[in-house]
C-alpha positions in Angstrom: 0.0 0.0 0.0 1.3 3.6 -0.8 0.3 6.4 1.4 -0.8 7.9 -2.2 -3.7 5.3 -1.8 -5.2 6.2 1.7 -7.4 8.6 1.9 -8.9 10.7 4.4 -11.8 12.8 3.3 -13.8 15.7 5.8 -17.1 13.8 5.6 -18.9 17.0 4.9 -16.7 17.3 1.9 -18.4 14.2 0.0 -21.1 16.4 -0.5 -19.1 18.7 -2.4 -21.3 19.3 -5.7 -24.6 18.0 -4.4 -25.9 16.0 -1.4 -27.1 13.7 -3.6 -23.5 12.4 -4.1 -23.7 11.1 -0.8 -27.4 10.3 -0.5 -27.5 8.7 -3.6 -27.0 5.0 -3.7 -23.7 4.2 -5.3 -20.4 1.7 -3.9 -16.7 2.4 -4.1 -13.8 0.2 -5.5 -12.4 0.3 -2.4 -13.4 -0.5 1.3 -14.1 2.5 3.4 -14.5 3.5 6.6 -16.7 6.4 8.0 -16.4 7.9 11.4 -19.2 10.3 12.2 -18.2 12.9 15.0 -21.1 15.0 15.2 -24.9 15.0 13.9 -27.1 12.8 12.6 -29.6 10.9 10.0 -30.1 7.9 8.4 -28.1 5.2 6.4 -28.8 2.5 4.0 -25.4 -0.2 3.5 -26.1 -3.4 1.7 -30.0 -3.1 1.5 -30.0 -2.2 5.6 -31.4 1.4 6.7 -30.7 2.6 10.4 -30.2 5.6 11.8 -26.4 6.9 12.9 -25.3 9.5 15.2 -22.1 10.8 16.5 -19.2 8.6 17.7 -20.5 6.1 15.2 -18.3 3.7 12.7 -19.5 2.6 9.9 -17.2 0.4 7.5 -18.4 -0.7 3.9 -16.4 -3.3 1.8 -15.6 -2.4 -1.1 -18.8 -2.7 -4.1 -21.2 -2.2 -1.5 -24.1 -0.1 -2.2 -24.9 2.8 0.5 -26.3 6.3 0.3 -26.6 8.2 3.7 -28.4 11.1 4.7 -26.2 14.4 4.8 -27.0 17.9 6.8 -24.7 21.0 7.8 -24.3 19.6 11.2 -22.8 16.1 9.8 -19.0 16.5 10.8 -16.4 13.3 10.9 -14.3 11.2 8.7 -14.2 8.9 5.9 -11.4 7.1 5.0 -11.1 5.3 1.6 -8.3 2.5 1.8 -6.3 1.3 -1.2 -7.4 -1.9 -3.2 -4.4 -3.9 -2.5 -3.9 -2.7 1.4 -3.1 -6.1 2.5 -4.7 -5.0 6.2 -7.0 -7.4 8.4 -10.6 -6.1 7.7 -14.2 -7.0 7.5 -16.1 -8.6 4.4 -19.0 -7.4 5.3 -20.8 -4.3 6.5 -20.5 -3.1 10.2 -21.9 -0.3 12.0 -20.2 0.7 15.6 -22.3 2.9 18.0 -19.0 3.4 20.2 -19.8 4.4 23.7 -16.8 3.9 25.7 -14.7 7.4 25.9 -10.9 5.6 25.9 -12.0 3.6 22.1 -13.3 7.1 21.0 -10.4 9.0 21.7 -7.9 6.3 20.1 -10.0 6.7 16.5 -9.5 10.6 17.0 -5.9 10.0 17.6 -5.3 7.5 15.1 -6.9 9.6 12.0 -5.1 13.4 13.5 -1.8 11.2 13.0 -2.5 9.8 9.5 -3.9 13.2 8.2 -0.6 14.6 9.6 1.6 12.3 8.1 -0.4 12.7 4.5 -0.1 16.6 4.7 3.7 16.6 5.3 6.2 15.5 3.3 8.4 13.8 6.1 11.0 10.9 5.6 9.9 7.1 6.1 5.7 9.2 5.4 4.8 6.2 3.6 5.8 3.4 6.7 4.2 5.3 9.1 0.7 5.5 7.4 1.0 1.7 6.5 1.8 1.5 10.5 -1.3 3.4 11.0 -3.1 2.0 8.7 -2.9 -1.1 10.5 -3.6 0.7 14.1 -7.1 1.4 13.0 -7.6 -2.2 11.8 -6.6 -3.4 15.3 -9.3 -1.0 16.5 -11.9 -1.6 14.6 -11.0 -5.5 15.0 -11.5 -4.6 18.9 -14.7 -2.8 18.5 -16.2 -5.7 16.7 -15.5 -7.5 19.6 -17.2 -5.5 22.0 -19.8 -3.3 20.3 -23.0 -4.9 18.9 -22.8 -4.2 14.9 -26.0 -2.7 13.8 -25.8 -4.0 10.5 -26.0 -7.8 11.1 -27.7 -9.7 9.2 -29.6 -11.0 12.4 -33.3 -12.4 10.4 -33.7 -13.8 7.0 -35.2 -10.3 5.8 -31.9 -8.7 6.2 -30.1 -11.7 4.5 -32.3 -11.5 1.5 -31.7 -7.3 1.4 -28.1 -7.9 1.0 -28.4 -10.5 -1.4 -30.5 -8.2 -3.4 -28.7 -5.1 -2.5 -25.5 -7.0 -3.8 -27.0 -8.6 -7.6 -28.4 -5.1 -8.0 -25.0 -3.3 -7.7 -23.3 -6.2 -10.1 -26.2 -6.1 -12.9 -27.8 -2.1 -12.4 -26.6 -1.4 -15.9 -28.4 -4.4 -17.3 -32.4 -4.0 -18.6 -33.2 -6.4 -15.9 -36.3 -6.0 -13.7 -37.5 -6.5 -9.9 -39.4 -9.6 -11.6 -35.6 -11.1 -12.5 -34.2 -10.1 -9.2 -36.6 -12.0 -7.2 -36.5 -15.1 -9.6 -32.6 -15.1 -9.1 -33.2 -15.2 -5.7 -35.7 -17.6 -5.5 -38.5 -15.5 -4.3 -41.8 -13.5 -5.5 -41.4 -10.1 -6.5 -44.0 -9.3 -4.0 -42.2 -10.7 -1.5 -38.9 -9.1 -2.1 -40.6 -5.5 -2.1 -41.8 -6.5 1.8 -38.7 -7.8 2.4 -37.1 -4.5 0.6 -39.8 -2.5 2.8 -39.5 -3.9 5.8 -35.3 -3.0 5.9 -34.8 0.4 3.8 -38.2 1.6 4.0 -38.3 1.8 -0.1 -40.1 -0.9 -3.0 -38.2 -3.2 -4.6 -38.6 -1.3 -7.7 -37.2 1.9 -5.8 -34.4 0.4 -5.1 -33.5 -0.5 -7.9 -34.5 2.9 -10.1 -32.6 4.6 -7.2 -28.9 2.9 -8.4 -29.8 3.7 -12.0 -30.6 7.1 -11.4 -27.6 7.7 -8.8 -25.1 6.5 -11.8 -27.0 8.6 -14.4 -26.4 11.7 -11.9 -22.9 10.6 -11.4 -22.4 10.4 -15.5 -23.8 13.6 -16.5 -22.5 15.5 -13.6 -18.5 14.1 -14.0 -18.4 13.0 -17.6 -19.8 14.3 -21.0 -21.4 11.1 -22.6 -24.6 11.7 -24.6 -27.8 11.2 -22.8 -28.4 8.2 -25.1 -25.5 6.5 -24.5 -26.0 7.0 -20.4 -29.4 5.9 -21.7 -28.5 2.6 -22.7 -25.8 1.6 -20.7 -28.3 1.8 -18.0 -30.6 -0.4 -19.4 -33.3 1.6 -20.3 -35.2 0.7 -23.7 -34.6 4.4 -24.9 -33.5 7.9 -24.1 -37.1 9.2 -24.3 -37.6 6.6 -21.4 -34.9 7.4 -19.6 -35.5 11.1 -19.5 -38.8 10.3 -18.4 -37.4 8.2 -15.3 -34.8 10.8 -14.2 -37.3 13.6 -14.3 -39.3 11.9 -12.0 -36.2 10.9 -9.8 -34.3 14.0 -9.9 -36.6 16.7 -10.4 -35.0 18.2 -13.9 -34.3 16.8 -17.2 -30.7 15.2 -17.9 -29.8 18.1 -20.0 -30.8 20.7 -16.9 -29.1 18.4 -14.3 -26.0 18.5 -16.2 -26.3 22.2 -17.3 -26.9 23.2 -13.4 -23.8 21.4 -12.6 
């Protein structure tokens, strides 16, 4: 791992051209970790909705879908780690209400030294952040084994969210539909909108529409493709459709979306 490829990130600055960049439903090549300090709201990781606060952790495996909610008074940290990091961490999502002052303070500590040592430009910078780096593996290892984890998959409802949350983040670009989903999975469609319902507080279907619509944001807003080519490598039988979908979603027609951005 270089220190090039750890990255500590104000959590209020992921909101940098929109809240719906972290609202939206979307995953990152890379595990992640987010330490809220102050406020709070709601999040959604792998199909799974609960509320977080301050002193919470939240870390999400890389390709995991997750969207949170985001106000002024959300302050904290989110660190993105680098794809080959070679550290000790989770395969699946965990959320960390920490309570204990002592494991607070040693999160704080840990992240003020690896934000120091990735602003300075100080010999032996990138063995100290691997050092680091492994520091707040150990202590999220620790938490685990103290802390209950908000996100486990306790009942079979969560179970299937995940499953779904995860086929929908592979195949979101395909024309498939809720109907496909739940065959894949070997349930109704009616079921798995309960299911979806019951854990995110959103229809199968709105799940779903959500991803293709975060990634059509994320396209017009950071690249220039044509509408018809976002269009179709979204799935959607034709741009006419597609505008249709987004305007309902977003509020503004692709071409206004990516004008106002």
């Amino acid at each position: 791992m270089s220190d090039s490829d750890l990255r500590l990130i104000p959590i209020h600055r992921l909101a940098q051209g929109g809240r719906w960049r972290v609202e939206a439903m979307r995953s990152y090549s890379v595990d992640q970790l987010l330490w809220f300090t102050r406020g709070q709201g709601r999040i959604t990781v792998a199909g799974v909705t609960r509320g977080y606060g301050a002193h919470n952790a939240v870390f999400i495996p890389a390709g995991t879908m997750h969207g949170f909610e985001m106000t002024p008074q959300v302050f904290g940290t989110a660190v993105f780690f680098s794809r080959d990091h070679g550290l000790h961490l989770p395969d699946t999502p965990r959320h960390l209400r920490i309570r204990d002052a002592m494991a607070q303070g040693e999160i704080t500590g840990i992240l003020e030294q690896l934000q120091r040592e990735a602003d300075a430009d100080r010999p032996a910078r990138h063995r100290a952040m691997l050092h680091l780096s492994g520091l707040l593996g150990v202590w999220l290892e620790r938490q685990l084994l103290t802390n209950e984890d908000a996100m486990a998959p306790s009942d079979a409802a969560r179970r299937l969210a995940r499953r779904y949350s995860a086929l929908v983040e592979q195949e979101f670009g395909t024309e498939k539909s809720v109907s496909d989903y739940a065959q894949a999975l070997g349930v109704t469609p009616t079921h798995l909108t309960r299911v979806c319902k019951e854990t995110c507080g959103r229809t199968a279907s709105d799940f779903l529409a959500d991803r293709k619509i975060a990634e059509a944001r994320r396209l017009l807003a950071d690249t220039r493709l044509p509408v018809k080519q976002i269009a179709a490598g979204l799935g959607f039988a034709s741009a006419a459709y597609f505008t249709r979908a987004f305007q309902q979603r977003a509020g503004k027609s692709p071409m206004a979306f990516r004008r106002a951005g």
